[in-house]
C-alpha positions in Angstrom: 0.0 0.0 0.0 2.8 2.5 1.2 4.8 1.7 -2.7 1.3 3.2 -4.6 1.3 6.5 -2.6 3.6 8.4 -4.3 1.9 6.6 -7.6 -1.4 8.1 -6.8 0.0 11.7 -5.7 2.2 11.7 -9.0 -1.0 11.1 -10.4 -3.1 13.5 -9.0 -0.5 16.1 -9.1 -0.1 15.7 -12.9 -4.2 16.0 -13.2 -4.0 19.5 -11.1 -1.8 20.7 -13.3 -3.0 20.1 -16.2 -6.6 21.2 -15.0 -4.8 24.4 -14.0 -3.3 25.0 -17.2 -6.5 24.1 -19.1 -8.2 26.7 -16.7 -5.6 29.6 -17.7 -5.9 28.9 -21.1 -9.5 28.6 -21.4 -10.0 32.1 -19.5 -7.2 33.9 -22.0 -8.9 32.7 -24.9 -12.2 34.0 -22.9 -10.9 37.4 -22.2 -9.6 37.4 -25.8 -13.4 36.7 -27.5 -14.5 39.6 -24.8 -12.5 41.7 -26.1 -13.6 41.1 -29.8 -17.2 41.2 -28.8 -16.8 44.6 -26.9 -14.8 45.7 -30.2 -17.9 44.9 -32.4 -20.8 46.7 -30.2 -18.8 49.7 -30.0 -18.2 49.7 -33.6 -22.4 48.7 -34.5 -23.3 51.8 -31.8 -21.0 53.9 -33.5 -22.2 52.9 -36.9 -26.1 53.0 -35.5 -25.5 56.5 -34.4 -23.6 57.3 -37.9 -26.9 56.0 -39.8 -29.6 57.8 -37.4 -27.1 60.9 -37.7 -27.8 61.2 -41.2 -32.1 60.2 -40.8 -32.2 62.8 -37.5 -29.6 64.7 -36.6 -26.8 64.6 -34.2 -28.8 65.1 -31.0 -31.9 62.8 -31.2 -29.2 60.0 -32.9 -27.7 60.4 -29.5 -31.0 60.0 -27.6 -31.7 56.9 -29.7 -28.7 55.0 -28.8 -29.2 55.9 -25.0 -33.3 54.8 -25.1 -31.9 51.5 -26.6 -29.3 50.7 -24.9 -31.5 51.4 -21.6 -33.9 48.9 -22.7 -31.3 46.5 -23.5 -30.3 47.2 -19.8 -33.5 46.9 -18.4 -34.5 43.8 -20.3 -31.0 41.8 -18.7 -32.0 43.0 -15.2 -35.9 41.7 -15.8 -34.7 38.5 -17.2 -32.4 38.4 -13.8 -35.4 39.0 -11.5 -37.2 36.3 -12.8 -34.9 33.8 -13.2 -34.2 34.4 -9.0 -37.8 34.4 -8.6 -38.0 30.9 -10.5 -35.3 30.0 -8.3 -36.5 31.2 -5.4 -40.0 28.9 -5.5 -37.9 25.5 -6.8 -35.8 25.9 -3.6 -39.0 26.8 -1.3 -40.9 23.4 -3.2 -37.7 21.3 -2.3 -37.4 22.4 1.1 -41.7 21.8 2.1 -40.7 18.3 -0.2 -38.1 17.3 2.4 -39.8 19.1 5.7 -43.0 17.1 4.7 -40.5 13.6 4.3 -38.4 14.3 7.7 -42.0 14.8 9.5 -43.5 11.3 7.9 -39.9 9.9 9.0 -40.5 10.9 12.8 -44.1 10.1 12.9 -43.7 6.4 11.8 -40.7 6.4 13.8 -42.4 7.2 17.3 -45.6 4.7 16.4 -43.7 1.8 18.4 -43.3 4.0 21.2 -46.8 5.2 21.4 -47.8 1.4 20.8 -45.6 0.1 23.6 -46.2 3.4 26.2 -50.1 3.7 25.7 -52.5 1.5 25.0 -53.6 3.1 22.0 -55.8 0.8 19.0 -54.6 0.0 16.2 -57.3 1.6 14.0 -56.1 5.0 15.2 -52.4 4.7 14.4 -53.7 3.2 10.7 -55.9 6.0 10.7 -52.6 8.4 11.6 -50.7 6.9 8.7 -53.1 7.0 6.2 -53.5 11.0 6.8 -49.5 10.9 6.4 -49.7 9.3 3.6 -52.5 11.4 2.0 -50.7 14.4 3.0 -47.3 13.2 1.3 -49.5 11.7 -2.1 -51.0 15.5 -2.6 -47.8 17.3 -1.7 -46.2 15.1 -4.6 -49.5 15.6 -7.0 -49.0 19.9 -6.6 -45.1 19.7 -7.4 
């Protein structure tokens, strides 16, 4: 066992690196197509606001590009919003999912104590689990 430890750290070290120099390399050639992309909206706004120049003058051409590029804004930050809102309700339906399973868990779990402490009939602790399981059946139909 002690002869494959420096095997398997040789190994993992060579994977690290490798990962690491993927990593740099990928994010270079990311900034890289950044850069071209910022290059190419500068040069369309510049060319939008050449073209409405010539349809509107200077001024309004100007006014144009700022209304747009607002909306664009505002459209990013509405898409945002709701995508956290989505968000937001699938994690509140996962955590009612599990609250609902951990309180089924502890209820059939303390039915043998209730059995053994009390002397309680067995028609009401069948009548206990089947509202359990009704209430775990509809939380599963709503999701």
């Amino acid at each position: 066992m002690h002869t494959l430890l420096p095997i398997l750290a040789g190994l993992l070290k060579t994977d690290v690196k490798s990962a690491v120099h993927r990593a740099r390399r990928n994010m270079l050639l990311y900034a890289a197509a950044l850069l071209a992309l910022v290059t190419a909206y500068v040069g369309a706004v510049v060319a939008l606001g050449i073209h409405a120049a010539a349809y509107f003058g200077p001024a309004v051409a100007a006014w144009l590009i700022a209304g747009l590029a607002l909306a664009t804004a505002l459209a990013f930050v509405a898409a945002v919003l709701l995508m956290n809102r989505i968000d937001r309700r699938e994690k509140a339906k996962r955590e009612a999912a599990q609250n609902q399973k951990v309180l089924a868990t502890a209820a059939l779990a303390s039915v043998p104590t209730l059995v053994r402490a009390r002397p309680i009939p067995l028609l009401i602790v069948a009548a206990l689990g089947g509202i359990a399981l009704a209430q775990a059946m509809r939380s599963q139909n709503t999701d």
